[in-house]
N, CA, C and O atoms as a DFTB+ gen file, in Angstrom:
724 C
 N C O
     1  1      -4.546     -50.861      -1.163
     2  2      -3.525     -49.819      -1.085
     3  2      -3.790     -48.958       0.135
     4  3      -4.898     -48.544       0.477
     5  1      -2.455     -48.707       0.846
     6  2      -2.611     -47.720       1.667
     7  2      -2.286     -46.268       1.596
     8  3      -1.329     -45.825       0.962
     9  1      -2.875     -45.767       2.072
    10  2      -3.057     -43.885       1.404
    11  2      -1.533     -43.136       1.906
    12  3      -1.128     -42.132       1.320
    13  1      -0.696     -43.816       3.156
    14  2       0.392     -43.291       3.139
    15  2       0.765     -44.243       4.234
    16  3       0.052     -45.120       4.721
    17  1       2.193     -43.879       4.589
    18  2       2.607     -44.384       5.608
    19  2       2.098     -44.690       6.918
    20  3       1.470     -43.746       7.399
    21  1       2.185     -45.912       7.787
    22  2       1.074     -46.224       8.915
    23  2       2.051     -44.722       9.781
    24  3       3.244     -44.579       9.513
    25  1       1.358     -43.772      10.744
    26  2       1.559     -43.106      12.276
    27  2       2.038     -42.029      11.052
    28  3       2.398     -40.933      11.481
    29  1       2.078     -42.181       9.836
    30  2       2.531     -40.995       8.809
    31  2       2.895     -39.705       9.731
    32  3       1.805     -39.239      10.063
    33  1       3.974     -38.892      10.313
    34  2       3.676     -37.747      10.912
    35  2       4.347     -36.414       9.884
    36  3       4.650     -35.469      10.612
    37  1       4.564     -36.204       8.779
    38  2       4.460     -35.516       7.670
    39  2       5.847     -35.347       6.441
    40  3       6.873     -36.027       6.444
    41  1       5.616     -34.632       5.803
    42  2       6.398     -34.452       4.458
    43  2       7.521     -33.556       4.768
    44  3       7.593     -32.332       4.880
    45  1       8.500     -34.645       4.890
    46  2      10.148     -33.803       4.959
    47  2      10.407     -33.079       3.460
    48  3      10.864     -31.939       3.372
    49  1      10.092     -33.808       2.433
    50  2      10.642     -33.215       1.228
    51  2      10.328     -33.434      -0.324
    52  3      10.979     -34.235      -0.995
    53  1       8.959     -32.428      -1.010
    54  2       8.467     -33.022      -1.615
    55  2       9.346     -32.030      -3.256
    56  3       9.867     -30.918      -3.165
    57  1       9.272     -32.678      -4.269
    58  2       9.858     -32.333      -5.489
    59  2       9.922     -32.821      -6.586
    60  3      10.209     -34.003      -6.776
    61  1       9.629     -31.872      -7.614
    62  2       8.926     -32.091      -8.735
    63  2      10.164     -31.460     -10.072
    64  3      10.944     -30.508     -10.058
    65  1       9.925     -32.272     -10.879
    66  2      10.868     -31.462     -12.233
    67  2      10.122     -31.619     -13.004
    68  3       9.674     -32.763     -12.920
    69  1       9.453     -30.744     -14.225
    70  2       8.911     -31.136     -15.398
    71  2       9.331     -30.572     -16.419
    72  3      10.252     -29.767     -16.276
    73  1       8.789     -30.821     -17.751
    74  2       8.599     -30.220     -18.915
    75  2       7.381     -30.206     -19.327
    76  3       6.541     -31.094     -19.181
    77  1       7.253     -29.050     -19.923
    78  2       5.853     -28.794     -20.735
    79  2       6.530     -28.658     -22.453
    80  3       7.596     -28.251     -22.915
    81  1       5.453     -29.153     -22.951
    82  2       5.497     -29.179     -24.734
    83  2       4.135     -28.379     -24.874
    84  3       3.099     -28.927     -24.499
    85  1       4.103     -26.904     -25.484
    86  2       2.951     -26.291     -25.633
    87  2       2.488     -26.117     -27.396
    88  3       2.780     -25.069     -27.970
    89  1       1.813     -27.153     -28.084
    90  2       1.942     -26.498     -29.624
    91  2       0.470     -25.473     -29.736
    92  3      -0.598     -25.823     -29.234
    93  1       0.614     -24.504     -30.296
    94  2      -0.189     -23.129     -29.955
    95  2      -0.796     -23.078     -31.633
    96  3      -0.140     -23.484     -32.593
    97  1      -1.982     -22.573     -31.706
    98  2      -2.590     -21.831     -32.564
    99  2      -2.690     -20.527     -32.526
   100  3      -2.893     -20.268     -31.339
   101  1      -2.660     -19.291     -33.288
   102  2      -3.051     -18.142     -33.254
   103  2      -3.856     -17.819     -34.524
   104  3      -3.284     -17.955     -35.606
   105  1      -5.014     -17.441     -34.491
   106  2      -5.574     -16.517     -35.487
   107  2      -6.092     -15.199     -35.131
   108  3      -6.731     -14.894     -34.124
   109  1      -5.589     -14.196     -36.456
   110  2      -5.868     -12.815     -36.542
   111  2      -7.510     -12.572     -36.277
   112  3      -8.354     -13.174     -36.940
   113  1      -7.772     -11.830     -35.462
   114  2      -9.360     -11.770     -35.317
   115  2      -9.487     -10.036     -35.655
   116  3      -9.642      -9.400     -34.613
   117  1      -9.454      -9.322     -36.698
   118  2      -9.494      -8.132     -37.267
   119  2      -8.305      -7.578     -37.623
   120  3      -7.364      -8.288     -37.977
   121  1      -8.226      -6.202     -37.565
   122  2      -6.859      -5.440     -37.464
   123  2      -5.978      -5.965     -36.322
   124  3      -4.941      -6.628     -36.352
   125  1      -6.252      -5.778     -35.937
   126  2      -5.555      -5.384     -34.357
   127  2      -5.827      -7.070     -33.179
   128  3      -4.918      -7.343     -32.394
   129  1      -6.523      -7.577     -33.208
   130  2      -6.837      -8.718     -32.360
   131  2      -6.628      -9.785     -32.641
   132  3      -7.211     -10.304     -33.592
   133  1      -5.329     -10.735     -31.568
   134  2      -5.109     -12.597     -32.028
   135  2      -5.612     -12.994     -31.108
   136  3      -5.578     -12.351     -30.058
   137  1      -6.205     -14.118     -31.206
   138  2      -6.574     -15.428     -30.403
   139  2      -5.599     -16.520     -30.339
   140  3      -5.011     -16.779     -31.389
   141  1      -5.305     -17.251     -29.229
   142  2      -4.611     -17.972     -29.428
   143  2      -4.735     -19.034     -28.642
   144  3      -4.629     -18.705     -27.460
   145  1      -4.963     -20.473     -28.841
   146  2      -5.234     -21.430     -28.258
   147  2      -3.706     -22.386     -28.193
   148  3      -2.803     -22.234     -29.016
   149  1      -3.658     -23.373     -27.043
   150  2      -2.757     -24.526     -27.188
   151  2      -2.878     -25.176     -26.002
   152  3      -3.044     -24.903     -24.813
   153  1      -2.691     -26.482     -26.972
   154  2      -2.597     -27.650     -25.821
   155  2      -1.922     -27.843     -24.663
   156  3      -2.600     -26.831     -24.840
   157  1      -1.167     -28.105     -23.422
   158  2      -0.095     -28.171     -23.084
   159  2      -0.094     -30.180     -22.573
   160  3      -0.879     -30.978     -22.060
   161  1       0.976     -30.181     -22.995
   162  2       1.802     -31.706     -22.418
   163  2       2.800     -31.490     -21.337
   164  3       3.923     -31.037     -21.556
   165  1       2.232     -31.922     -19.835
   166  2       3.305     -31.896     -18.908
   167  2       4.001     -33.370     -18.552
   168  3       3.350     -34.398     -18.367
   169  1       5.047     -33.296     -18.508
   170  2       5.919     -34.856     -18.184
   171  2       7.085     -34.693     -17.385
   172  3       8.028     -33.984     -17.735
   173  1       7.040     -35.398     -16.210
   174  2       8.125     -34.713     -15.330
   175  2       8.281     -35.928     -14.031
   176  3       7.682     -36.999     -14.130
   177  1       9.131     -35.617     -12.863
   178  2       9.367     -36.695     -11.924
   179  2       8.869     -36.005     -11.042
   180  3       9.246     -34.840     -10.920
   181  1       7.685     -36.658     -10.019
   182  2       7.823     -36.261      -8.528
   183  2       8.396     -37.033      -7.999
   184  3       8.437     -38.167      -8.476
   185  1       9.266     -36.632      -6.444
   186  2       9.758     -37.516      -5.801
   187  2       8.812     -36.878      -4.092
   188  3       8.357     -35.738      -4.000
   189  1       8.749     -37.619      -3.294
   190  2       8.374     -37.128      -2.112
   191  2       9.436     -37.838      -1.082
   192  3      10.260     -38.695      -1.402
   193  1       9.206     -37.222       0.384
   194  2       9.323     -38.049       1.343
   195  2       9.003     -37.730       2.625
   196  3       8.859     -36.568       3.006
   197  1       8.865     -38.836       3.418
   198  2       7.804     -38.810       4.921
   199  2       8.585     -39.448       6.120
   200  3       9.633     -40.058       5.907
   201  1       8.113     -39.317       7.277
   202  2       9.007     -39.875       8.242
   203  2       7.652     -39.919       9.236
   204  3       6.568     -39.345       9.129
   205  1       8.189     -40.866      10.272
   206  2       7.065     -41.444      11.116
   207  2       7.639     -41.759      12.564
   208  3       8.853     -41.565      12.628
   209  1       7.049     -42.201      13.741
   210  2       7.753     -42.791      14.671
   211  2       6.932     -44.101      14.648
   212  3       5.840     -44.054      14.082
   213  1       7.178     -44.806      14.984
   214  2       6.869     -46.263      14.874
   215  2       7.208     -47.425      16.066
   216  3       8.337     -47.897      16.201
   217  1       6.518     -47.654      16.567
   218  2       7.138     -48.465      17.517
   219  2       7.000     -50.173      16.879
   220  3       6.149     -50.731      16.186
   221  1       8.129     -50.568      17.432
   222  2       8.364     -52.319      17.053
   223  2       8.462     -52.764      18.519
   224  3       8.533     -52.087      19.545
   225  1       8.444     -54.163      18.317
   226  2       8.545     -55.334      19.775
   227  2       9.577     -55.618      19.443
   228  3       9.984     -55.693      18.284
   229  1      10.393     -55.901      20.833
   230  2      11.799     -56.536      20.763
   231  2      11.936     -56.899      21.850
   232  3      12.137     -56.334      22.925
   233  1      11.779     -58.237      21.424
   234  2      11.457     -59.162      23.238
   235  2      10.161     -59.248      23.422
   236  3       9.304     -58.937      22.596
   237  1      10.009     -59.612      24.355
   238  2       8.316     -60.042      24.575
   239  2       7.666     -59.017      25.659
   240  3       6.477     -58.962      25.973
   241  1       8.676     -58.261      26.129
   242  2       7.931     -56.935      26.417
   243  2       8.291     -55.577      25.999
   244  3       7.573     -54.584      26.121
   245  1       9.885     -55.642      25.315
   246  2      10.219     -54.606      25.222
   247  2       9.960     -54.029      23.822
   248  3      10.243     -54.686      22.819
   249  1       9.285     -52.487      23.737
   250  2       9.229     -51.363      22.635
   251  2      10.251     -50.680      22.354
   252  3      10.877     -50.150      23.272
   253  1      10.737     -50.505      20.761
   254  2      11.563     -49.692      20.265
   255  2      10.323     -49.017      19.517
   256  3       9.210     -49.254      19.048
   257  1      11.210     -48.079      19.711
   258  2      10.526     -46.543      19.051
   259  2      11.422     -46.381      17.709
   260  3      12.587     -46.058      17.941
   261  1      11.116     -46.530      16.503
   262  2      12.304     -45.774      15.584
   263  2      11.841     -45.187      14.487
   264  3      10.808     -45.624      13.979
   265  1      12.372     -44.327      14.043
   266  2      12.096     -43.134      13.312
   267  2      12.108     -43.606      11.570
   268  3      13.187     -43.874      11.041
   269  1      11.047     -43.656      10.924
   270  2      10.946     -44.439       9.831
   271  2      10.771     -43.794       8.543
   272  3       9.610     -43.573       8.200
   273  1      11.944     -43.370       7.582
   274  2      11.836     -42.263       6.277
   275  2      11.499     -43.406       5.711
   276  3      12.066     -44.476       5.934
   277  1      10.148     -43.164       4.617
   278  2       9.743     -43.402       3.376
   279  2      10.052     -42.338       2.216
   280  3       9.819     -41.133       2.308
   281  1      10.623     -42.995       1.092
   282  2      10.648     -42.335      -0.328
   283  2       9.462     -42.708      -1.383
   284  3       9.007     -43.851      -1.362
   285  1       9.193     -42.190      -1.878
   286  2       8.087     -42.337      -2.830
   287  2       8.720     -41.480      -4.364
   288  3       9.194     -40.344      -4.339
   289  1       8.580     -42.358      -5.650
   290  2       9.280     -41.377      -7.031
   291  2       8.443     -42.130      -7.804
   292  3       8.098     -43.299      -7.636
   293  1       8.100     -41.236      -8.804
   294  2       7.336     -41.941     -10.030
   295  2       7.560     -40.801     -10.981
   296  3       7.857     -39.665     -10.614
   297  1       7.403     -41.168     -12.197
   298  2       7.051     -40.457     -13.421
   299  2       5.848     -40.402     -13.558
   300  3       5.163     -41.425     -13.549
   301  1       5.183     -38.816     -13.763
   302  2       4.152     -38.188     -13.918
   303  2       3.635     -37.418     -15.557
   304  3       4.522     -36.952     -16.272
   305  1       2.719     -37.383     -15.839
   306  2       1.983     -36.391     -16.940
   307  2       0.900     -36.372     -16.612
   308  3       0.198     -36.936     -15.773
   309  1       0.720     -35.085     -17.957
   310  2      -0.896     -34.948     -17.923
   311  2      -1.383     -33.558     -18.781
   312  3      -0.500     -32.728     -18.997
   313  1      -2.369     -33.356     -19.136
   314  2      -2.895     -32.872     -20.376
   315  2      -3.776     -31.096     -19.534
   316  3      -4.709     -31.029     -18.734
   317  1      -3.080     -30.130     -20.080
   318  2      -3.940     -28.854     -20.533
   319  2      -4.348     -27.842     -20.964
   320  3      -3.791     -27.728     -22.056
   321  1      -5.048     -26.919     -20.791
   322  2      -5.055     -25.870     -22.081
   323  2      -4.409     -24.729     -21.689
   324  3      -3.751     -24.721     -20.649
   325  1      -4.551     -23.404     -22.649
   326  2      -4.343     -22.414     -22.768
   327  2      -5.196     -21.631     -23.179
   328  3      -6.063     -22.308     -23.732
   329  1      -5.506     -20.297     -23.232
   330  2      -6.134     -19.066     -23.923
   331  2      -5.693     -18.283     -23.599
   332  3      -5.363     -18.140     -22.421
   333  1      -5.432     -17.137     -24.835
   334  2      -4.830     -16.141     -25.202
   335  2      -5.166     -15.177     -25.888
   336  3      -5.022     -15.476     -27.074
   337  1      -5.682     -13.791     -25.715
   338  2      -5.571     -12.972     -26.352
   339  2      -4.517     -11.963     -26.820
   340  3      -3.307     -11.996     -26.598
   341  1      -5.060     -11.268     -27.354
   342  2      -3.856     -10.035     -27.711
   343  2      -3.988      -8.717     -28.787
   344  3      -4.027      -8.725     -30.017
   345  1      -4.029      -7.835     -28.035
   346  2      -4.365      -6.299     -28.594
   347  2      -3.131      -6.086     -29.271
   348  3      -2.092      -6.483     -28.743
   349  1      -3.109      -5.335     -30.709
   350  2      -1.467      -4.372     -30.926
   351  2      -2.303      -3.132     -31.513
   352  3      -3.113      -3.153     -32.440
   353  1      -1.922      -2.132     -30.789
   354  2      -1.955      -0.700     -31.694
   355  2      -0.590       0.044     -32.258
   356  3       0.500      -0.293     -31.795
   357  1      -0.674       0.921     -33.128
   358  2       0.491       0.851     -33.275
   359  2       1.608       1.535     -32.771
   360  3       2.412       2.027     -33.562
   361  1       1.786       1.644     -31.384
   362  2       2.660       2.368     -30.427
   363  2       2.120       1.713     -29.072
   364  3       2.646       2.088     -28.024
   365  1       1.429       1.064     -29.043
   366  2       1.124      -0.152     -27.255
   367  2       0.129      -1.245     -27.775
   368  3      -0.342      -1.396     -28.903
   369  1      -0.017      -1.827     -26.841
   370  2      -0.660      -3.187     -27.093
   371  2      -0.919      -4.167     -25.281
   372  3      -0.427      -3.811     -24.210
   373  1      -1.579      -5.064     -25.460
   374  2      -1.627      -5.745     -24.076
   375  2      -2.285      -7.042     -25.055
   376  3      -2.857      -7.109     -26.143
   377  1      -1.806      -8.095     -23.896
   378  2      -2.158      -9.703     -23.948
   379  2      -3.048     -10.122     -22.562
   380  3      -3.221      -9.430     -21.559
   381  1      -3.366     -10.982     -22.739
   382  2      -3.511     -11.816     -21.607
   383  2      -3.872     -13.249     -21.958
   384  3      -4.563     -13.546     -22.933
   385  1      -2.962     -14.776     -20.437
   386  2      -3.152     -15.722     -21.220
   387  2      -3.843     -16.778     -20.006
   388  3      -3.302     -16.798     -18.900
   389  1      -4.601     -17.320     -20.170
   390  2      -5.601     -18.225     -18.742
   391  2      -5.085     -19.666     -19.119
   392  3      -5.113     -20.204     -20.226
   393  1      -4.433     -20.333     -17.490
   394  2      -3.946     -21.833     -18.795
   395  2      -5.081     -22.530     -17.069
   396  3      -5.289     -22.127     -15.925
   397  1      -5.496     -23.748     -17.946
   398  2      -5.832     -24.406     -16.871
   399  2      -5.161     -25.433     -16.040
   400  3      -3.984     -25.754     -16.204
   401  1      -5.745     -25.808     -15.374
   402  2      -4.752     -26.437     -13.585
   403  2      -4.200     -28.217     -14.410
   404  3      -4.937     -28.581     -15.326
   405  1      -3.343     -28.897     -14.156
   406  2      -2.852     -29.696     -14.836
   407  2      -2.632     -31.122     -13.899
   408  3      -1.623     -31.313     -13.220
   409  1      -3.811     -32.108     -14.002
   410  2      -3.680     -33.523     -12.694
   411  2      -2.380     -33.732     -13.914
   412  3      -2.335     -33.552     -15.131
   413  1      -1.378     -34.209     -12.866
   414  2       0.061     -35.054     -13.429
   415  2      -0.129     -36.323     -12.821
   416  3      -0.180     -36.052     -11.622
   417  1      -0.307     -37.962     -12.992
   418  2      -0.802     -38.663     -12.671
   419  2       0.510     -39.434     -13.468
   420  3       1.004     -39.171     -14.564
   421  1       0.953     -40.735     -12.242
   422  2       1.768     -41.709     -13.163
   423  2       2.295     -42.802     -12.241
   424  3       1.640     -42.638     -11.212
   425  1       3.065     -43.757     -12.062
   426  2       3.534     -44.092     -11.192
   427  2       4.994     -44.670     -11.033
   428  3       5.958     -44.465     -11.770
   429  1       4.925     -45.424      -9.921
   430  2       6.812     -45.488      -9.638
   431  2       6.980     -46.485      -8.480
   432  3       6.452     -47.597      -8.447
   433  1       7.761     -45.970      -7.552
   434  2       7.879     -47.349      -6.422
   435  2       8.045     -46.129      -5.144
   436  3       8.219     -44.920      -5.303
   437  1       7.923     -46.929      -3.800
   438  2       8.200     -46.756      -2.636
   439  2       9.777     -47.346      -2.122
   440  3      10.504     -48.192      -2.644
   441  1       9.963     -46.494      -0.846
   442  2      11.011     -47.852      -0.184
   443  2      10.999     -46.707       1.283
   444  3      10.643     -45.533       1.382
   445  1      11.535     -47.638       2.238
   446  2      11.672     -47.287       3.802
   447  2      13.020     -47.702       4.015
   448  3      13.747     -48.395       3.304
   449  1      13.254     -47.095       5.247
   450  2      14.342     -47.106       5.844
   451  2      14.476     -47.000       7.000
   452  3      13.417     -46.448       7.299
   453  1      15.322     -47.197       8.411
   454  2      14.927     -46.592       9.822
   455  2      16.147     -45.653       9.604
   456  3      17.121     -45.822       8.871
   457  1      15.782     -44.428      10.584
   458  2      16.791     -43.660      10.651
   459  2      17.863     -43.951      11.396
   460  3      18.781     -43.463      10.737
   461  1      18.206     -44.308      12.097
   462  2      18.749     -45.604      12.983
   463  2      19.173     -46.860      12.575
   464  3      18.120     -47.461      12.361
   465  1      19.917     -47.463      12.388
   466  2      19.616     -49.004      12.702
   467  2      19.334     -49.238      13.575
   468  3      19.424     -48.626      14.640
   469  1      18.803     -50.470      13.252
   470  2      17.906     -51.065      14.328
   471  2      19.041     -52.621      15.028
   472  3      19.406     -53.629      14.421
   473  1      19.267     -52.260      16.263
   474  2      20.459     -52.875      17.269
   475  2      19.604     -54.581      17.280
   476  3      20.167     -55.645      17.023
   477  1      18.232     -54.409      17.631
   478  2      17.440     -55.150      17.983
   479  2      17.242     -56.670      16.922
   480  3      16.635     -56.196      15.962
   481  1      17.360     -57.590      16.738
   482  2      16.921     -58.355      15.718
   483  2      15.435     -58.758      15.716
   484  3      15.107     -59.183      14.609
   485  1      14.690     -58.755      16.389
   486  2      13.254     -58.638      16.667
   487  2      12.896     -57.306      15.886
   488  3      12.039     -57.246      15.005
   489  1      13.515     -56.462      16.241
   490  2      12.831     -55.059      15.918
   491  2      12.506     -54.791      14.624
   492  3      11.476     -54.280      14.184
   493  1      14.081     -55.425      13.694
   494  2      14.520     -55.047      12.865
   495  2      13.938     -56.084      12.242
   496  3      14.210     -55.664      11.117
   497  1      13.200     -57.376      11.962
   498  2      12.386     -58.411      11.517
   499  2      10.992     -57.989      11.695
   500  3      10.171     -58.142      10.791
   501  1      10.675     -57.431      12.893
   502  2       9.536     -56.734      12.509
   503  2       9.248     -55.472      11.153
   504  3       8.396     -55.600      10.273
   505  1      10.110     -54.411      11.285
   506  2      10.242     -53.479      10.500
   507  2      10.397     -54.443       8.977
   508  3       9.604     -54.070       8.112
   509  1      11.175     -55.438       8.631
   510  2      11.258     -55.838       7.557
   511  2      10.034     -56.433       7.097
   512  3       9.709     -56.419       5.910
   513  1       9.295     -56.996       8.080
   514  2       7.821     -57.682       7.538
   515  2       7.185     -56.306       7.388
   516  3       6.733     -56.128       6.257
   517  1       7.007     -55.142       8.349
   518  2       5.949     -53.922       7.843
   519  2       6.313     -52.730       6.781
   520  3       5.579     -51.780       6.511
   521  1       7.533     -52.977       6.273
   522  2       7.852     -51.897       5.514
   523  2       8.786     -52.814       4.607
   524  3       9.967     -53.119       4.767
   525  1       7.958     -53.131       3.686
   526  2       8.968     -53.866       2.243
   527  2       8.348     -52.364       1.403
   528  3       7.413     -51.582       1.578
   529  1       9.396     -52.512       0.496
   530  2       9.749     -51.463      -0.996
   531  2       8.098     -52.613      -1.325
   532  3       7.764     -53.759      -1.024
   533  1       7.268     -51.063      -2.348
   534  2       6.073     -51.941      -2.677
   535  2       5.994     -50.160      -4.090
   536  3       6.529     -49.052      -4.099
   537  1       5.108     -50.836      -4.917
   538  2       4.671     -49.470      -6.120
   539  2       4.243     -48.672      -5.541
   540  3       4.180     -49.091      -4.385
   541  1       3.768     -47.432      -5.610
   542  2       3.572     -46.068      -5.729
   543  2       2.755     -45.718      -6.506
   544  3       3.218     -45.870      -7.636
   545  1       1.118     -45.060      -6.550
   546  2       0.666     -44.346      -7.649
   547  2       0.784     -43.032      -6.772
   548  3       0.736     -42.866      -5.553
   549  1       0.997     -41.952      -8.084
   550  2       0.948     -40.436      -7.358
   551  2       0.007     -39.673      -8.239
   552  3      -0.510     -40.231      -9.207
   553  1      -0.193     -38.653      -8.000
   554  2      -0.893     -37.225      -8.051
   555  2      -0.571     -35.951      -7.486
   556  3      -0.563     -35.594      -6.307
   557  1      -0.298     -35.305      -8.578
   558  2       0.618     -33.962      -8.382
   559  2      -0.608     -32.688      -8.876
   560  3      -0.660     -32.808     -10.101
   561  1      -1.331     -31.849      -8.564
   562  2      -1.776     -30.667      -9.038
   563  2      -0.693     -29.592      -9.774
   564  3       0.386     -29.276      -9.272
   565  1      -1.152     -29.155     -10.925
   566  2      -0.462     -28.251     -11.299
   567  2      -1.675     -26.934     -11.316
   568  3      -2.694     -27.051     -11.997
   569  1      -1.413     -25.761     -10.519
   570  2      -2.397     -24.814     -10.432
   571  2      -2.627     -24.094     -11.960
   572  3      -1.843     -23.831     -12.872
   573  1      -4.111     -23.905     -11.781
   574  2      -4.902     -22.645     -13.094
   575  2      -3.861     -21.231     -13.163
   576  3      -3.656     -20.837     -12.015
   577  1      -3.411     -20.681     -13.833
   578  2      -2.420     -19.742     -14.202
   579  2      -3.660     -18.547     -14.869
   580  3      -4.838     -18.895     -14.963
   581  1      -3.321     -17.515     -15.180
   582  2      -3.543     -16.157     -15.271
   583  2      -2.516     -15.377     -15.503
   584  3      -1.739     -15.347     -14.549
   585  1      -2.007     -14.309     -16.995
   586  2      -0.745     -13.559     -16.785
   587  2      -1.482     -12.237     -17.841
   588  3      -2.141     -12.313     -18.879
   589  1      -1.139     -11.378     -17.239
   590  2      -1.793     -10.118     -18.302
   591  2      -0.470      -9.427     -18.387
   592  3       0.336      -9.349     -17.460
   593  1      -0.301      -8.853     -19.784
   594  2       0.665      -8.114     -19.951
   595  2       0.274      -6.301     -20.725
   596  3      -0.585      -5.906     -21.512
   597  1       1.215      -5.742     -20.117
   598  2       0.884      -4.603     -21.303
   599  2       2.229      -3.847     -21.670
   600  3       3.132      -3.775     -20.837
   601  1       2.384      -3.100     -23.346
   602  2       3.471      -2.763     -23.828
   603  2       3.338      -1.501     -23.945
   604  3       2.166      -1.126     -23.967
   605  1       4.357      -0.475     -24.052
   606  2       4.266       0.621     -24.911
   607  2       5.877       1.259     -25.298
   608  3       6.937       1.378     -24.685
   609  1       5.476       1.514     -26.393
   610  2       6.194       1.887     -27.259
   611  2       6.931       3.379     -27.120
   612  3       6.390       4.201     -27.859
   613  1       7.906       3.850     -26.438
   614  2       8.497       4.670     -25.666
   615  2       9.110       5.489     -27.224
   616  3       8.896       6.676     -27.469
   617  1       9.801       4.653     -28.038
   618  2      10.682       5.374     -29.181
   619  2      10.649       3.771     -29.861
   620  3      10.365       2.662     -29.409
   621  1      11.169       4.369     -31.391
   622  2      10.492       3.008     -32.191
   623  2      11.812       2.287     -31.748
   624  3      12.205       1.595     -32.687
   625  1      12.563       2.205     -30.758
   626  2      13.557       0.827     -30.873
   627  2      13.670       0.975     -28.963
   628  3      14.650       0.785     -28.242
   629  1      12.388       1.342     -28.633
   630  2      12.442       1.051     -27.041
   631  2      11.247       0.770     -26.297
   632  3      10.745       1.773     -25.789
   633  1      10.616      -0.378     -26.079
   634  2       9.627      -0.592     -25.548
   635  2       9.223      -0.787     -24.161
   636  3      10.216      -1.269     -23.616
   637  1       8.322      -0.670     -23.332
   638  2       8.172      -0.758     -21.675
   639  2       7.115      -1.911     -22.371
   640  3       6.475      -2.036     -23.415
   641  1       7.352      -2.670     -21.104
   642  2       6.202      -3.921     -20.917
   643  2       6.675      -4.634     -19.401
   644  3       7.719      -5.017     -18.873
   645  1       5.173      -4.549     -19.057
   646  2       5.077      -5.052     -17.678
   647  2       3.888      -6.177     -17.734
   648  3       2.875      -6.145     -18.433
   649  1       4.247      -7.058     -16.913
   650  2       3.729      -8.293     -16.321
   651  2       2.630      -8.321     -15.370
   652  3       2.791      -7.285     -14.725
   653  1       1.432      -9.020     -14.838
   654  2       1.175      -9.623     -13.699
   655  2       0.787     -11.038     -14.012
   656  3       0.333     -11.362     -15.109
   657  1       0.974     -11.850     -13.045
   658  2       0.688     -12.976     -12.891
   659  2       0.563     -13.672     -11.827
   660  3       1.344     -13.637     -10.876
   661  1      -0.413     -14.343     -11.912
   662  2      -1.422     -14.961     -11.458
   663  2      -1.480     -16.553     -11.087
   664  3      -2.187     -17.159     -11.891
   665  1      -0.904     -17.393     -10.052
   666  2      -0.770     -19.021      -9.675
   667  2      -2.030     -19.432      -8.830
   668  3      -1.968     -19.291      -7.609
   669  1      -2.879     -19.805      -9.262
   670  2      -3.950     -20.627      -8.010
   671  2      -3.119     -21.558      -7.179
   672  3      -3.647     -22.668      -7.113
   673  1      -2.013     -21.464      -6.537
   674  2      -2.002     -22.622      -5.878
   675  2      -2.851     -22.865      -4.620
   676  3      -2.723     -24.007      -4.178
   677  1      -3.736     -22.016      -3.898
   678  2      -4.683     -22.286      -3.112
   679  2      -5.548     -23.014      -3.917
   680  3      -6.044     -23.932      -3.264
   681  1      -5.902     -22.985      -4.974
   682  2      -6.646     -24.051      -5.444
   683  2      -6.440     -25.468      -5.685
   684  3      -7.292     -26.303      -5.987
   685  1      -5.662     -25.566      -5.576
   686  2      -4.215     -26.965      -5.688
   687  2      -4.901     -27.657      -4.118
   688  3      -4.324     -27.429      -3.056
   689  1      -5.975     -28.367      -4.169
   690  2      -6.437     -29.185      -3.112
   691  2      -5.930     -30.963      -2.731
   692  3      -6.522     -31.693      -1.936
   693  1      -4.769     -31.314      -3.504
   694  2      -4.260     -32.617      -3.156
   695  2      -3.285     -32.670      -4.183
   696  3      -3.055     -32.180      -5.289
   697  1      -2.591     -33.826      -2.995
   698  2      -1.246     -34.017      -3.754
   699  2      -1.556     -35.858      -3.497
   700  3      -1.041     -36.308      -2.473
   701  1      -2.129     -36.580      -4.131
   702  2      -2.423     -38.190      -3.648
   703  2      -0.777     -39.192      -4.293
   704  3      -0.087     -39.308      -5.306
   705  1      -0.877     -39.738      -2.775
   706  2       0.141     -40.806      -3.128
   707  2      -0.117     -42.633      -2.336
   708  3       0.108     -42.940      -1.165
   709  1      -0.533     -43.364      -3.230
   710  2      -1.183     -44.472      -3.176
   711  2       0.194     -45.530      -2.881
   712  3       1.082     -45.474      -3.732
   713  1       0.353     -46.299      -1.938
   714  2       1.183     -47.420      -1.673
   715  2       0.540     -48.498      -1.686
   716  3      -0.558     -48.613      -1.142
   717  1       1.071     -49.334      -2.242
   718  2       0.804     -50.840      -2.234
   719  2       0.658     -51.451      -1.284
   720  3       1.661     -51.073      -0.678
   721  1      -0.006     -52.405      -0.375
   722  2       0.011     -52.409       0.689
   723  2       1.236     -53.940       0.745
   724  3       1.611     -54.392       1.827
């Protein structure tokens, strides 16, 4: 397998859809304190895509240069947690919930294209021997999360609650996409 496209010169357009299924535990830990654990199930599509310049022979001396989009799509999952606390008093309260980073791993197919046609029949026989549609394995990071909240109780039918939250995506160190060679 090759790790990406040959002269690869980068990612026009990468995109992801998922769903998460989270089933959660909570237990009361005194008056006032829940714990709360859950699994998460992510399942979703990445699609990517790349473009290159590439030169082909056409003729026995002459180089075409042509501009070469690869697609890459697969179906992805992958497995992780959650933790959760949570304060209530009885007029404010605060949470906070730590989920960890999520490999989505699955696979799918490739395919190429020139941006151009190719005028050339040499060119375009070359390009067909170096770029056939071949499988795809991928790898998608989903970053470690962090969200703290806190409430208070203004009048008994008006509450303030504010958010922060927290995405590692600097920690998000690869996105791997494996072609068939």
């Amino acid at each position: 397998a090759r790790p990406h496209a040959p002269g690869r010169s980068g990612t026009i357009r990468p995109e992801t859809s998922r769903f998460s299924l989270r089933p959660t535990v909570a237990s009361a830990v005194g008056e006032r304190w829940t714990l709360g654990r859950s699994l998460r199930y992510v399942r979703g599509g990445f699609e990517t895509s790349f473009a290159s310049l590439e030169p082909f022979h056409a003729g026995a001396q002459d180089i075409v240069l042509a501009e070469i989009h690869g697609e890459a799509a697969s179906q992805v999952d992958g497995l992780g947690f959650d933790l959760g606390v949570q304060y209530v008093a009885p007029r404010w309260g605060w949470g906070a919930v730590g989920g960890s980073g999520v490999s989505l791993d699955g696979s799918g197919d490739s395919s190429y294209y020139p941006r151009e046609p190719f005028t050339d029949p040499q060119a375009q026989a070359a390009f067909d021997r170096r770029f056939a549609s071949s499988a795809a394995q991928m790898n998608f990071e989903l970053p470690p999360t962090a969200a703290v909240g806190l409430w208070w109780g203004v009048t008994d039918s008006l509450q303030i609650e504010g958010d922060v939250v927290w995405s590692g995506w600097s920690a998000v160190d690869r996105t791997r996409i494996e072609l068939a060679a």
